[in-house]
Steps between C-alpha positions, in 0.01 A plus 500: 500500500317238682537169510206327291616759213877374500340122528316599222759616286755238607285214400377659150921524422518139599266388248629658218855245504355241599729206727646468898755815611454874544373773242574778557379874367685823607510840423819669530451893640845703422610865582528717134407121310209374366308187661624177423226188474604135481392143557728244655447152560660212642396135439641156603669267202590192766500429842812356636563296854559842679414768275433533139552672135306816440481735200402885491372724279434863494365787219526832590542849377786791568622815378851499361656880374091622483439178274252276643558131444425122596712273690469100551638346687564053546708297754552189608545418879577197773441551889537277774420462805709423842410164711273705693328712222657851707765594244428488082773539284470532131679652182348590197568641122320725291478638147356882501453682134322765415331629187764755372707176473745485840524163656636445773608164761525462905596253754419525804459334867292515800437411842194555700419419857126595697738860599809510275572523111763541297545533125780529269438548110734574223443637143678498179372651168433254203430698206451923472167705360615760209738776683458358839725231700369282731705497861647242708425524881387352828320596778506297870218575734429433827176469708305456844209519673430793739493367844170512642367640149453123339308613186825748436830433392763743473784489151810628379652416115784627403560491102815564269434558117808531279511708329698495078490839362450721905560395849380187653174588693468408873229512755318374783114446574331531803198459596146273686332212327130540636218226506197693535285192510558145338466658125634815517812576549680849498857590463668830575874598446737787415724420214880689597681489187857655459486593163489853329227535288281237724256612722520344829080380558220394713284246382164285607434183347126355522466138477168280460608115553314190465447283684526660823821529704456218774705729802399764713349847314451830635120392571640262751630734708720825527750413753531113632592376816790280371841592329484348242229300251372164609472333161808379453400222197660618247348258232220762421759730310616220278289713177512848633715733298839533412659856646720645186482820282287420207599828300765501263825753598597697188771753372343726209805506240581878418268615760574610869224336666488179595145302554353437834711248758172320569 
């Protein structure tokens, strides 16, 4: 795709929420699942002396035991920002529901440096669709940037759902985080899960985003001559997105499938 197409596309998001922070538009490609579509966006409520208070929102759709539904999802965040601007720190809380009637709450924390991150969120089920439970969990995840590769970053989550009626559900994620150029991003993982009756998965996640990522892209260069990025600033990332599972974990009462852990 080139780049005055994902420019294109990136700015025609941007105007439909209207407001500073990213939009973002993906399109979530699954092995044996249908495509998921959603719209996420993140938008400053006040700055503060080092950092500020954020909110994001995101609409999207997913396939639960072959029914096909619509998840939102609203938090609340603060991050700041070290004496230097290298290291932000933040935590945030959200509300997720979706329209068979689960809700769901998380907590969660981060810390992000130019080459590191780290993230740490927790969930706990609020209120239960008809014959379905909503499950607790938490997933930690860590991340960095491929030396020499500074559009690329390399991940691993690992998540624990537990489980009410069957076993708790554990597994680990790993996979690249890929700017193509300074809208489009791609992500690429394989999902390991350890539970029977879940099918361990890859998956690619396309990702237009508005406005454009202010650090290196794929169009600046394959390999670079230095370790590790130069932008260090972290005061850009203040509105980008917060890294947590959007989809709601569920047990299907009377049923032996459970839905899907992401």
């Amino acid at each position: 795709m080139s780049a005055d197409v994902s420019n294109n596309i990136s700015q025609y998001i941007s105007n439909l929420i209207p407001g500073e922070g990213d939009t973002e538009v993906s399109i979530d490609l699954r092995e044996n699942n249908k495509p998921d579509y959603s719209i996420l966006t993140v938008r400053e409520i006040e700055k503060t002396e080092n950092g500020n208070f954020f909110s994001q929102l995101s609409l999207f759709n997913t396939e639960k035991d072959n029914d096909e539904r619509i998840v939102a999802n609203i938090g609340l965040g603060k991050r700041s920002l070290s004496q230097d601007n290298t290291l932000m720190t933040g935590f945030n809380v959200f509300l997720d529901y979706d329209d068979a009637g689960n809700l769901r709450s998380s907590f969660g924390l981060e810390a992000r440096s130019a080459v590191l991150e780290f993230m740490y969120n927790y969930y706990f089920g609020l209120d239960d669709a008809s014959d379905e439970k909503v499950l607790d969990g938490y997933e930690l995840g860590l991340a960095s940037q491929i030396p020499y590769l500074h559009w690329a970053d390399v991940f691993i989550n690992t998540y624990e759902w537990e489980g009410v009626s069957r076993d708790d559900v554990k597994g680990t994620k790993i996979g690249s985080e890929l700017l193509l150029s300074p809208t489009l991003n791609l992500e690429i993982a394989y999902d390991d899960k350890d539970k029977k009756g879940l099918e361990d998965e890859w998956y690619a996640k396309i990702m237009f985003v508005h406005p454009p990522r202010n650090k290196n892209s794929l169009q600046d260069g394959f390999i670079s001559a230095n370790t590790w990025r130069d932008q260090k600033d972290m005061s850009g990332q203040l509105l980008t997105k917060v890294k947590r599972n959007n989809k709601i974990f569920v047990e299907f009462k009377g049923k032996s499938t459970i839905s899907r852990a992401d």
